[in-house]
NUKOLLUM-431898 format. One record per atom (N, C-alpha, C, O): x, y, z; residue in one letter; residue number from 1; atom name. Coordinates in steps of 0.001 Angstrom, whole numbers. Layout:
REM residues N
       xx       yy       zz  type  seq  atom
        X        Y        Z     a  NUM    CA
...
//
This chain:
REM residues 181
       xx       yy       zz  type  seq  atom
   -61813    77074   123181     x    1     N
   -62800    76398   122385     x    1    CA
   -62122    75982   121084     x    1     C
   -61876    76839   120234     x    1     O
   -61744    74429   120855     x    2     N
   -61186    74354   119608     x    2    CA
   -62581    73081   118934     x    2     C
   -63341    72284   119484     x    2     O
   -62288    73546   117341     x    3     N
   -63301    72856   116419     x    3    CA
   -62751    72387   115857     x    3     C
   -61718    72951   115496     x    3     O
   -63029    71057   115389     x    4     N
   -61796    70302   113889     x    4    CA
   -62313    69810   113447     x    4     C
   -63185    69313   114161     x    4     O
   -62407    69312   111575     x    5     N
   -62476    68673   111010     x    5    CA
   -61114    67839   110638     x    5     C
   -60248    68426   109989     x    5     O
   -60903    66407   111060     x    6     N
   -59312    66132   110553     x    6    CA
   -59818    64594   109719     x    6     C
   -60746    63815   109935     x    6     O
   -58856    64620   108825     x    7     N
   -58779    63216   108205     x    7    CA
   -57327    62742   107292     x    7     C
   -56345    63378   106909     x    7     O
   -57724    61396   107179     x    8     N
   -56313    60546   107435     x    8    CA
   -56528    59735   106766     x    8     C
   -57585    59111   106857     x    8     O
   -55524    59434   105781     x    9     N
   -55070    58238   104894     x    9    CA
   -53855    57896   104778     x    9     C
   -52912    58342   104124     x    9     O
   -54023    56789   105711     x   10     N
   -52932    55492   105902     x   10    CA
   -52679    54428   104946     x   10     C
   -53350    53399   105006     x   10     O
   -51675    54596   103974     x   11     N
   -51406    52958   103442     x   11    CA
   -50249    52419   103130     x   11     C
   -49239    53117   103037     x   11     O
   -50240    51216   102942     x   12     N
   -49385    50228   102461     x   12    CA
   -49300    50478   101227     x   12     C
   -50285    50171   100556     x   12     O
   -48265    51029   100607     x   13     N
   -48700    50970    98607     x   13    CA
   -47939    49987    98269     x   13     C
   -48335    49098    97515     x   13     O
   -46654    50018    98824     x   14     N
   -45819    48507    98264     x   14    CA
   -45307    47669    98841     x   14     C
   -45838    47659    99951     x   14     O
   -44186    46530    98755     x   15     N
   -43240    46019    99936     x   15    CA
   -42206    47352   100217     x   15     C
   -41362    47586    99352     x   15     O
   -42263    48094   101245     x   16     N
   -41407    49146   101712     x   16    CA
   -41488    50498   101169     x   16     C
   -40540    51283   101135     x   16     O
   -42689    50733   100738     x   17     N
   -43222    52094   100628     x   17    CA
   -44436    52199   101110     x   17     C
   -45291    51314   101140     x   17     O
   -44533    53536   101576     x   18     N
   -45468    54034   102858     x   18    CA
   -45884    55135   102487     x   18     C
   -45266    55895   101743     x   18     O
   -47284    55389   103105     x   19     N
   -47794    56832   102618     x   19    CA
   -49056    57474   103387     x   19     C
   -50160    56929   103420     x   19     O
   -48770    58620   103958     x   20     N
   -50008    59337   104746     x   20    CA
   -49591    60382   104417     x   20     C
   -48461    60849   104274     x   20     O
   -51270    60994   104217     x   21     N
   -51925    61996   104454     x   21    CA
   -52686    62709   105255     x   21     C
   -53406    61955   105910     x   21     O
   -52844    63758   105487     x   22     N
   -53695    64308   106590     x   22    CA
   -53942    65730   106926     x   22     C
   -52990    66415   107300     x   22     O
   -55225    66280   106821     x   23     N
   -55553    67298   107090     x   23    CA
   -56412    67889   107989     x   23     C
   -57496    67360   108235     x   23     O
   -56049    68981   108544     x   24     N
   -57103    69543   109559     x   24    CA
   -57500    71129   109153     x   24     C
   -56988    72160   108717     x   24     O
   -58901    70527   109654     x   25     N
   -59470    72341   109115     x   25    CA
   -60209    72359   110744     x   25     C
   -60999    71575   111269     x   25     O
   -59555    73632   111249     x   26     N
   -60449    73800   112539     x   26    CA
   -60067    75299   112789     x   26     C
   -59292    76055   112202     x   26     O
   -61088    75493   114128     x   27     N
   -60723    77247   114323     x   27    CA
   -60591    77067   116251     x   27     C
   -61119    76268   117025     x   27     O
   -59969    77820   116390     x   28     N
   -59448    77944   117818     x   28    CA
   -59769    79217   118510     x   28     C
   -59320    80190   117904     x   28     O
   -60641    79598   119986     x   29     N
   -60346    80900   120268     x   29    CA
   -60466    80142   121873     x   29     C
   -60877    79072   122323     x   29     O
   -59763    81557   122465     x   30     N
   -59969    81983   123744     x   30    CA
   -59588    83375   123863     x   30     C
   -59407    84195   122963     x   30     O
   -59476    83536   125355     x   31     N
   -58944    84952   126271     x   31    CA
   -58120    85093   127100     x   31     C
   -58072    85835   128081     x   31     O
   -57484    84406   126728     x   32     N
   -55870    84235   127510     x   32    CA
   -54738    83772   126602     x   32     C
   -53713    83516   127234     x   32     O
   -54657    83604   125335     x   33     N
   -53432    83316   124852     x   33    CA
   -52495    84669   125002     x   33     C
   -51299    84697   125294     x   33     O
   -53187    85550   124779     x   34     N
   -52124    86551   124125     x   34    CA
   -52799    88178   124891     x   34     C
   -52635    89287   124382     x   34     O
   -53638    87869   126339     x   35     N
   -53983    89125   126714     x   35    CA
   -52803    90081   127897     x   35     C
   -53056    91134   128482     x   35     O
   -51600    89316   127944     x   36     N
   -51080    89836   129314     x   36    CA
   -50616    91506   129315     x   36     C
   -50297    92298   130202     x   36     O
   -50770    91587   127736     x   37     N
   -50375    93604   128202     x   37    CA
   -51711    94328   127935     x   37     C
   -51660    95555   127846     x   37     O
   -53020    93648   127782     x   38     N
   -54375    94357   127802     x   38    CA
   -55144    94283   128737     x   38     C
   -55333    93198   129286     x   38     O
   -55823    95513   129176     x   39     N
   -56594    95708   130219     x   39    CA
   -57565    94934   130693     x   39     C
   -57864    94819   131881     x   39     O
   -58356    94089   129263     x   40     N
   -59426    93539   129322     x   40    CA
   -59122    91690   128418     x   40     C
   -58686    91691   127267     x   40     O
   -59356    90636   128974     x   41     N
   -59617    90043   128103     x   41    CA
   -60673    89534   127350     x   41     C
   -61806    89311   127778     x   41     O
   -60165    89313   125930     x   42     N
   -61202    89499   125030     x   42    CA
   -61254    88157   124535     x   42     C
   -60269    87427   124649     x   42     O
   -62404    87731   123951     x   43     N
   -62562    86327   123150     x   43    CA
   -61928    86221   121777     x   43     C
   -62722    86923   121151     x   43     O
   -61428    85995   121277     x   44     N
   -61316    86092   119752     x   44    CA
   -60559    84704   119491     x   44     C
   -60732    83796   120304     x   44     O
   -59494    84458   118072     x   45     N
   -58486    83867   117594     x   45    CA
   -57942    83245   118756     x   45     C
   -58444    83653   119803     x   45     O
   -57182    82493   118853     x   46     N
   -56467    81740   119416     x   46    CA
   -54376    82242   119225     x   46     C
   -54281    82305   117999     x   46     O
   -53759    82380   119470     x   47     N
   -52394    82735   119390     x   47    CA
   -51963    81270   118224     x   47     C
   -50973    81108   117511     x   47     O
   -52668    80766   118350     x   48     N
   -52093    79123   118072     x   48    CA
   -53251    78227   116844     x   48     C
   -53283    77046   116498     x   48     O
   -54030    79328   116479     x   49     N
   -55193    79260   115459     x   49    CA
   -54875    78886   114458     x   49     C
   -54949    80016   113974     x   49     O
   -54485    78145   113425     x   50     N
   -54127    77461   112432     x   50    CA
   -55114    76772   111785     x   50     C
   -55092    75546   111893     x   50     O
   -56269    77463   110914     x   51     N
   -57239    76763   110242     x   51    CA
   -57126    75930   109205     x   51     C
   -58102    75539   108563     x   51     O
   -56354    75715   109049     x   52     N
   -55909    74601   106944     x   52    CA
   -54758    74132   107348     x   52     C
   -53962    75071   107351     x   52     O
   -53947    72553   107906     x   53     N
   -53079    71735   107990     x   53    CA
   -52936    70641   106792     x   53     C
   -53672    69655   106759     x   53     O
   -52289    70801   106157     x   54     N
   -51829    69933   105091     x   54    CA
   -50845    69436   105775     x   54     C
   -50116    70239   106358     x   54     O
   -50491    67623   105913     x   55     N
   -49145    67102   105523     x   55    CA
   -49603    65831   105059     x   55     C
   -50673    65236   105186     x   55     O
   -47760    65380   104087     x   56     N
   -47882    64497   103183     x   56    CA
   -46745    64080   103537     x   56     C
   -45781    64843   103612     x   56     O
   -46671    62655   103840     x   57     N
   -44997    61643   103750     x   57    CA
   -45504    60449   102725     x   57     C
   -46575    60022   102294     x   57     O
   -44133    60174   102597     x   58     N
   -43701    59146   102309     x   58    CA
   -42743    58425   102180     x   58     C
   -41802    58716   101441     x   58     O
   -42823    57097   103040     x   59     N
   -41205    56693   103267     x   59    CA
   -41119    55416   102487     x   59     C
   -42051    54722   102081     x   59     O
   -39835    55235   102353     x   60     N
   -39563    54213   101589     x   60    CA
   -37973    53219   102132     x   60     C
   -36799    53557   102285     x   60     O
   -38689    51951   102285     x   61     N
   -37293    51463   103007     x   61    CA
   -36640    50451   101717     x   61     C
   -37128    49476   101147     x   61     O
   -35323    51158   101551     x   62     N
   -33953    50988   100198     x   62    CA
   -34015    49196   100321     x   62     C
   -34222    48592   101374     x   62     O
   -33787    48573    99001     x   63     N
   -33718    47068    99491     x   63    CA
   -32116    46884    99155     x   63     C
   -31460    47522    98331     x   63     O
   -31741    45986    99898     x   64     N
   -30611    45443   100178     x   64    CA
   -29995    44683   100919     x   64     C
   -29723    44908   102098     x   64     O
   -29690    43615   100229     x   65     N
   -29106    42037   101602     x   65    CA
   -27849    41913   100536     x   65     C
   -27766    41912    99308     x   65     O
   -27025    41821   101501     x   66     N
   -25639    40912   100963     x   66    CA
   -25299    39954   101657     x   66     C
   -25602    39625   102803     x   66     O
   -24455    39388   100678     x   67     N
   -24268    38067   101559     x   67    CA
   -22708    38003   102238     x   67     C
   -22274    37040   102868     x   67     O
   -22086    39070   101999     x   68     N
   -20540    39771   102753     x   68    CA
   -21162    40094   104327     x   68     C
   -21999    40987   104194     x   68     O
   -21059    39723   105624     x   69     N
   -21597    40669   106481     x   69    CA
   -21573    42207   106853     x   69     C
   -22479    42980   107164     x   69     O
   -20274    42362   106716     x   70     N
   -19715    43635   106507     x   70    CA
   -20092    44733   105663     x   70     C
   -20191    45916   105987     x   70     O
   -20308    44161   104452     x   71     N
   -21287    44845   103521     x   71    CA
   -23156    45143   103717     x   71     C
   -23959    45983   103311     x   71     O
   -23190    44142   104412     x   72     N
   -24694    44606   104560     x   72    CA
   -25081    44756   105777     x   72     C
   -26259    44744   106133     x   72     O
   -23786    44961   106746     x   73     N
   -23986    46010   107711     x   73    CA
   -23738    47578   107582     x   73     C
   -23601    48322   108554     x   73     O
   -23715    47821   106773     x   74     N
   -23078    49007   105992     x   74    CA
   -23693    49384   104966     x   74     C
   -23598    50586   104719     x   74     O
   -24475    48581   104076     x   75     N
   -25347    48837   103092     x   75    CA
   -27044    49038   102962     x   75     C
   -27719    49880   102370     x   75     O
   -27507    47511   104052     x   76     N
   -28568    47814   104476     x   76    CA
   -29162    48247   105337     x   76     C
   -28487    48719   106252     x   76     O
   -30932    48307   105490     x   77     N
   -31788    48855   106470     x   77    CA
   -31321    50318   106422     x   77     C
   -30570    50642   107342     x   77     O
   -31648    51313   105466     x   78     N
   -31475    51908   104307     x   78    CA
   -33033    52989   104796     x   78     C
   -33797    52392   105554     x   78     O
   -33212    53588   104634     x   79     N
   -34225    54211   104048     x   79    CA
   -34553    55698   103669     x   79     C
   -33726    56385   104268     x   79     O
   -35361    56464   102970     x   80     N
   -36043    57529   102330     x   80    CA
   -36716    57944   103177     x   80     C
   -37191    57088   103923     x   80     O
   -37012    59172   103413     x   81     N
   -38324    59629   103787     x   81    CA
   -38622    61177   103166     x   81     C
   -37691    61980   103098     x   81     O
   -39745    61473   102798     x   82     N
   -39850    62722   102304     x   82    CA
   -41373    63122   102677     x   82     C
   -42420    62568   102343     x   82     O
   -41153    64264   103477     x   83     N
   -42531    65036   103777     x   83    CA
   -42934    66116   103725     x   83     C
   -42243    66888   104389     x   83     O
   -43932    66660   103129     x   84     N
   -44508    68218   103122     x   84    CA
   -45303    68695   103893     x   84     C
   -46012    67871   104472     x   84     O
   -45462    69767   104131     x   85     N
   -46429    70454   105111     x   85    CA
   -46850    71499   104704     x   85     C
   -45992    72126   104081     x   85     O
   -48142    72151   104801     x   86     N
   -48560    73140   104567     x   86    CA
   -49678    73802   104983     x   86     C
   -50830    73477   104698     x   86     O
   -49357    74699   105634     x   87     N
   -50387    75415   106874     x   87    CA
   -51045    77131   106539     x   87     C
   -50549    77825   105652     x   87     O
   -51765    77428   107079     x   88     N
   -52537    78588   106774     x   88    CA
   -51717    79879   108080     x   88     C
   -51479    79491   109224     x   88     O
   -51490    80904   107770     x   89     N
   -50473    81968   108549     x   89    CA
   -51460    81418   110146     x   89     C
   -52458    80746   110406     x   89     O
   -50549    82106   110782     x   90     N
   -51282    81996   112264     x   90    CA
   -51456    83646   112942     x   90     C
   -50503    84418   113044     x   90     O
   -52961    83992   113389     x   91     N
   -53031    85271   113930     x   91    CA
   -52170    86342   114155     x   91     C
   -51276    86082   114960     x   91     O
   -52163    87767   113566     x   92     N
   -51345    88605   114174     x   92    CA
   -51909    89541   114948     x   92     C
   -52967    89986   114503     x   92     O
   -51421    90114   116280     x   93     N
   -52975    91264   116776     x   93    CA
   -52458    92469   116610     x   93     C
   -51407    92642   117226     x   93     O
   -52889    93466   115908     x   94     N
   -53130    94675   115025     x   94    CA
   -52931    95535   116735     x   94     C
   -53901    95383   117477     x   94     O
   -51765    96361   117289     x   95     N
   -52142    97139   118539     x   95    CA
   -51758    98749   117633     x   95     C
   -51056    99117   116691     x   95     O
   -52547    99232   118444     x   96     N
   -52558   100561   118046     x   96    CA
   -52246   102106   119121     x   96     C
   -52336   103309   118875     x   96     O
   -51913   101436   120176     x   97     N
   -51688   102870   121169     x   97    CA
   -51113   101612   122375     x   97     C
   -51244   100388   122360     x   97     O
   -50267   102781   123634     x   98     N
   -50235   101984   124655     x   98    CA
   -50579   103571   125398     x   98     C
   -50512   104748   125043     x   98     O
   -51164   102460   127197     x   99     N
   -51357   103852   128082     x   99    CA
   -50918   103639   129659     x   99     C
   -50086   102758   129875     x   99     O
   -51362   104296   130619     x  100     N
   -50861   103624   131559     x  100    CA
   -52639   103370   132808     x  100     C
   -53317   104137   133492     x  100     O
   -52667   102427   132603     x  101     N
   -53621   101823   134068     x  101    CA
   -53905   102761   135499     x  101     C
   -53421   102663   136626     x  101     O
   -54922   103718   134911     x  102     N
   -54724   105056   136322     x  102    CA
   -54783   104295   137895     x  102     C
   -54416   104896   138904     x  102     O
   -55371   102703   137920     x  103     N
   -55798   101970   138858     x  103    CA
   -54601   101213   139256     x  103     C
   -54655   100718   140382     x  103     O
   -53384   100992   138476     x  104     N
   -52695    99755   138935     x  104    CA
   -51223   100307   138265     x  104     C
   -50265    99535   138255     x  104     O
   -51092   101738   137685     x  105     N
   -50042   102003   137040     x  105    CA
   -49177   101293   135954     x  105     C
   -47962   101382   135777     x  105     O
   -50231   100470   135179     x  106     N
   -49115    99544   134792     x  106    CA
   -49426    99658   133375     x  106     C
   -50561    99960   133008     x  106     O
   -48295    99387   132407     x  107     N
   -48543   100065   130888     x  107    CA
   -49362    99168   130171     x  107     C
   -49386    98082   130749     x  107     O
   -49854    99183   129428     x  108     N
   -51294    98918   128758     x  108    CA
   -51395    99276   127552     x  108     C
   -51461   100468   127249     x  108     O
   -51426    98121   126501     x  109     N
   -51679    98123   125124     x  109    CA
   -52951    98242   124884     x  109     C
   -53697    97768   125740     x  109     O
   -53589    98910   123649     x  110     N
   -54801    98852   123258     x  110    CA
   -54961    98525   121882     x  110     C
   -54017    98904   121189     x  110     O
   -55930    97897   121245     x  111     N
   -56146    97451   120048     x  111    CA
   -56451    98602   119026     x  111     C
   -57059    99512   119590     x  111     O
   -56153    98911   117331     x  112     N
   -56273   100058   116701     x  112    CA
   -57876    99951   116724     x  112     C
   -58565    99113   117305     x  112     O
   -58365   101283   115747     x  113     N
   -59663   101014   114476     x  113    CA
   -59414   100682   113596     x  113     C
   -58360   101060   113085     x  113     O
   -60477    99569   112789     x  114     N
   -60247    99337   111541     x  114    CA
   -61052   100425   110778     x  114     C
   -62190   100819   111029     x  114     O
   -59827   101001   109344     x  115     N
   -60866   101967   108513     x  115    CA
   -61727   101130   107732     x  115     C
   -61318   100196   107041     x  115     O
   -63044   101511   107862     x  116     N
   -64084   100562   106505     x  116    CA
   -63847   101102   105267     x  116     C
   -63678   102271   104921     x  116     O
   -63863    99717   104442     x  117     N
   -63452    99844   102965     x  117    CA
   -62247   100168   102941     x  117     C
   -62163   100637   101806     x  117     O
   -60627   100305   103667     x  118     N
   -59261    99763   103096     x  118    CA
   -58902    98646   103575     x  118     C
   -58984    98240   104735     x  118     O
   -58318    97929   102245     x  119     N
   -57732    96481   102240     x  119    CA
   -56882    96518   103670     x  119     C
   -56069    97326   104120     x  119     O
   -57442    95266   104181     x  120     N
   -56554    94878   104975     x  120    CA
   -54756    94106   104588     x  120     C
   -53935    93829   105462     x  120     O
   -54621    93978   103579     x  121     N
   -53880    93308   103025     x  121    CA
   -53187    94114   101732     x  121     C
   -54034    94663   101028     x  121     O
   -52004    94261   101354     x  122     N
   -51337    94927   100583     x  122    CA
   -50473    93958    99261     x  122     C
   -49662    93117    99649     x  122     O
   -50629    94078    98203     x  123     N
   -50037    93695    97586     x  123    CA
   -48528    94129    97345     x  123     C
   -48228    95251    96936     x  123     O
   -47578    93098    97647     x  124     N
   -45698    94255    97666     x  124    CA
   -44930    92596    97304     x  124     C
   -44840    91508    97873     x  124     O
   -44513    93181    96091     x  125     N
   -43011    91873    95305     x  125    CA
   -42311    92262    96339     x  125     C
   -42133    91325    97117     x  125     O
   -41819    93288    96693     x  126     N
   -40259    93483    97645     x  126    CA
   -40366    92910    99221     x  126     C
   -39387    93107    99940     x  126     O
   -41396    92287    99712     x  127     N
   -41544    91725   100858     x  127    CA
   -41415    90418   100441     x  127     C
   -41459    90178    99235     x  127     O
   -41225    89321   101442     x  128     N
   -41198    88132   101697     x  128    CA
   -42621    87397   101713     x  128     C
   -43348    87657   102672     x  128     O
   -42958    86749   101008     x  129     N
   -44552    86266   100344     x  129    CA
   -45507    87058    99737     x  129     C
   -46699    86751    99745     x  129     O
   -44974    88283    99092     x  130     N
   -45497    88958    98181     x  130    CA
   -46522    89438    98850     x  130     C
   -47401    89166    98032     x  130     O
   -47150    90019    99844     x  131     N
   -47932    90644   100634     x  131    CA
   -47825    91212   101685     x  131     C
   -46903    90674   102299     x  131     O
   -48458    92389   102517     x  132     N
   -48389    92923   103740     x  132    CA
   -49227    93189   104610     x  132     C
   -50343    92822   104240     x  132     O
   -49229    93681   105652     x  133     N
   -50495    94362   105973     x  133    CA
   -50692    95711   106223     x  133     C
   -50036    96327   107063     x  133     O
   -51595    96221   105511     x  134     N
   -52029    98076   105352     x  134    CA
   -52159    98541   106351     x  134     C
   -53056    98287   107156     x  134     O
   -51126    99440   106492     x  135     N
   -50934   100024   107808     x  135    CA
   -52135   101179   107981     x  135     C
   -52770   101362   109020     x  135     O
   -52305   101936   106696     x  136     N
   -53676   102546   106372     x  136    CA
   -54855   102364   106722     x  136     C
   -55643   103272   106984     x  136     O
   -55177   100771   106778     x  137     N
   -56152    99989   107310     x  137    CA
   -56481   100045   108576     x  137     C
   -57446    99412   109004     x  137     O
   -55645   100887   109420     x  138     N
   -56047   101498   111398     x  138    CA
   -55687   102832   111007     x  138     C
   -55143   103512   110136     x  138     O
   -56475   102851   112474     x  139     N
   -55905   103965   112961     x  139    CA
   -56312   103746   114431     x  139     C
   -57066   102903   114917     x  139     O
   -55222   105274   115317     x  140     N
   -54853   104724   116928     x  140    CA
   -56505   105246   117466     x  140     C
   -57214   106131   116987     x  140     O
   -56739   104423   118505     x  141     N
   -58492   104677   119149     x  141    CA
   -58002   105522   120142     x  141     C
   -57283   105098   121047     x  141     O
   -58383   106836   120026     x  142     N
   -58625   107729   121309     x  142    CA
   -59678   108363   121827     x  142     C
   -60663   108501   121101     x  142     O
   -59697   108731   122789     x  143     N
   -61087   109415   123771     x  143    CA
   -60867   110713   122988     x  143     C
   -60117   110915   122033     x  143     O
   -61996   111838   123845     x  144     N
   -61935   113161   123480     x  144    CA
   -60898   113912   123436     x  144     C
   -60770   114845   122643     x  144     O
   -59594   113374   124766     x  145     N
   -58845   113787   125562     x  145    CA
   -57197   113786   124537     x  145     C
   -56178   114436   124770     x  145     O
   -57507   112663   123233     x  146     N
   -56467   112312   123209     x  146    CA
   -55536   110976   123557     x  146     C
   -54552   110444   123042     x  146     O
   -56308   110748   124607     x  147     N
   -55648   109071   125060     x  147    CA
   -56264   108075   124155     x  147     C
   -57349   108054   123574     x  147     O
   -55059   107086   124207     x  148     N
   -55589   105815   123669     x  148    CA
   -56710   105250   124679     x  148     C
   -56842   105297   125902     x  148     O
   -57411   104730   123691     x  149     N
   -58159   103839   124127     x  149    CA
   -58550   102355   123527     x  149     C
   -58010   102206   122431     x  149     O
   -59261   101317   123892     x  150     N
   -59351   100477   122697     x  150    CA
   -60210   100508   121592     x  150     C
   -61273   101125   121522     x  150     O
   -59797    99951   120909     x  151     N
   -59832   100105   119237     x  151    CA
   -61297    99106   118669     x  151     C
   -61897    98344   119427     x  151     O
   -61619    99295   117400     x  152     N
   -62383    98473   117667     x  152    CA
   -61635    96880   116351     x  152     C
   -62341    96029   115810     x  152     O
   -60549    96978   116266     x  153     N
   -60058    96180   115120     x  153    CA
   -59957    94788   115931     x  153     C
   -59754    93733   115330     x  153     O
   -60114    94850   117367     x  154     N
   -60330    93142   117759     x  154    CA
   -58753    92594   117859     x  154     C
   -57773    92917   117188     x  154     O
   -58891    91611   118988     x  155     N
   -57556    91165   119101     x  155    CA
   -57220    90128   117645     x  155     C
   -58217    90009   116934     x  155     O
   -56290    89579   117269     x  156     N
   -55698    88489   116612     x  156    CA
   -56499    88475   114941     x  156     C
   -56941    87593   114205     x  156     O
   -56368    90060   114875     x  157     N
   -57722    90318   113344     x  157    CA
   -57217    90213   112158     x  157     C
   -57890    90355   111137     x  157     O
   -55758    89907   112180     x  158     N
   -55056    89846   110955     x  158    CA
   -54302    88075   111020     x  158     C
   -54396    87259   111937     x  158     O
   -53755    87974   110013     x  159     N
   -52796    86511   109821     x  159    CA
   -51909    87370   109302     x  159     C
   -51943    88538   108914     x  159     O
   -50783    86176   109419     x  160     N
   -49232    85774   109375     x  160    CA
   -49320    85439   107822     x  160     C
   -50330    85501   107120     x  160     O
   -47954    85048   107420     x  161     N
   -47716    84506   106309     x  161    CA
   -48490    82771   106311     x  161     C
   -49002    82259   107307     x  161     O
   -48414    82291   105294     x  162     N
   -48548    80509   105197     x  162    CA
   -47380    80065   105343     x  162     C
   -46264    80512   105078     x  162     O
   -47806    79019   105849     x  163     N
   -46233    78304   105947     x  163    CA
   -45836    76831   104733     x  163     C
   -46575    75883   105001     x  163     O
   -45253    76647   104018     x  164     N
   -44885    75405   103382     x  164    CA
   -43702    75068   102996     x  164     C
   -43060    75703   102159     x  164     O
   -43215    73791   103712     x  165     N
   -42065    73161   103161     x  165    CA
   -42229    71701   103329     x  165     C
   -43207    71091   103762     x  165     O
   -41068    71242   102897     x  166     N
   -40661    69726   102193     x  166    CA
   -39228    69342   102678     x  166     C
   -38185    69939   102412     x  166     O
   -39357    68446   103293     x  167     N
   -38102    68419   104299     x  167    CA
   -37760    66123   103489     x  167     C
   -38529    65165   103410     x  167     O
   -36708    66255   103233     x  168     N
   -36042    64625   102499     x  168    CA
   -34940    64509   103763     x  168     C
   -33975    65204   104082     x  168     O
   -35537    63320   104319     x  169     N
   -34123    62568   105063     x  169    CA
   -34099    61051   104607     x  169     C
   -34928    60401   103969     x  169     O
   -32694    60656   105225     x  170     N
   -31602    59346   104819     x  170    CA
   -31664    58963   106010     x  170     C
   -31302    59759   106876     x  170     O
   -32130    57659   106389     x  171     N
   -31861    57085   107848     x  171    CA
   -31442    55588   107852     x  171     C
   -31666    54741   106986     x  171     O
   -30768    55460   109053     x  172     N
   -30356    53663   108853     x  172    CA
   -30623    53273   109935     x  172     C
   -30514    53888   110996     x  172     O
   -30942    52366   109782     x  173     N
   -31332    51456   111259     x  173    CA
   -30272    50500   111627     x  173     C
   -29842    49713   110784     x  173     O
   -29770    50523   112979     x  174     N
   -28521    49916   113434     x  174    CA
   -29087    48687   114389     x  174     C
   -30083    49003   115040     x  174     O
   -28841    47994   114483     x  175     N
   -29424    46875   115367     x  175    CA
   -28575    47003   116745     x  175     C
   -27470    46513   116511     x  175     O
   -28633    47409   117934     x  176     N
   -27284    47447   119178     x  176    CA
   -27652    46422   119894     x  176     C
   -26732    46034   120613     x  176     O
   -28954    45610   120033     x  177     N
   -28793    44677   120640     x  177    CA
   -30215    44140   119791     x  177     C
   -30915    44763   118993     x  177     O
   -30347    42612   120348     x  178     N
   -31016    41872   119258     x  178    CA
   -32579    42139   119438     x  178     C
   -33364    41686   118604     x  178     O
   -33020    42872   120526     x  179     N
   -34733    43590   120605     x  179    CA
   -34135    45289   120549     x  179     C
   -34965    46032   120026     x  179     O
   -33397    45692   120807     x  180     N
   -33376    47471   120827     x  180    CA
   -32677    47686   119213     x  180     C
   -31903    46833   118780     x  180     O
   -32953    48610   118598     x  181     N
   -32383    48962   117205     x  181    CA
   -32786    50316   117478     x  181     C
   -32584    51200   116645     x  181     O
//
């Protein structure tokens, strides 16, 4: 089941500068991205859930004609391009025990508990995007017996980091025959 809001702005700003925008806000789930070591599949997140898509280009084609041929096979059809992106983390699923399938022998992950009232989320400078996730925040789901069982923290209940970068390329356009370039 995927939902989207997306929108788009296309324009012309000059002779040889270009510019789009575009964003998507949507939410994604099923029960099969990410169930193959759980007993049961469950509805939730999507493996591939990405709610907030930012990107931004803009290209720009370099001007230049000479009147040397040599030179402005070599000089022109020229261009810039520079684009950003920026996305919201994508699902992580929180497992908390594995067991073995008394029916089919086969090993078997189970999802933790979430504790109510601790942060799911940790504040830490010494990690990579200045945050974590509270390991405090589960604990492993077992029966009376001791065995795992599942949890009630839900598949795909946490996110990933965000993602953003800005990527600049230089490209030239070669003409090899007089319709293919």
């Amino acid at each position: 089941n995927y939902d989207a809001l997306q929108v788009r702005f296309q324009r012309r700003l000059s002779h040889g500068l270009q510019a789009l925008i575009a964003y998507t806000w949507s939410h994604s789930l099923d029960d099969v991205s990410s169930n193959s070591v759980v007993g049961e599949q469950y509805y939730a997140n999507s493996d591939f859930d990405i709610r907030h898509n930012f990107q931004a280009t803009l290209t720009e084609d370099l001007p230049g004609r000479f009147q040397s041929r040599p030179l402005n096979a070599a000089l022109s059809k020229w261009s810039l391009d520079l684009r950003f992106t920026a996305r919201s983390g994508l699902p992580v699923d929180i497992l908390g025990g594995q067991g073995i399938d008394p029916l089919t022998s086969t090993s078997l992950d189970f999802h933790a508990n979430r504790v109510p009232g601790v942060p799911l989320y940790m504040q830490d400078a010494s990690v990579p995007g200045g945050r974590q996730i509270n390991y405090d925040a589960f604990t492993i789901a077992s029966d009376t017996d001791g065995n795992p069982i599942e949890g009630n923290g839900g598949r795909n209940s946490a996110r990933g980091f965000d993602a953003v970068q800005l990527d600049l390329a230089v490209r030239k356009e070669f003409a090899l025959t007089e319709r293919l370039r």
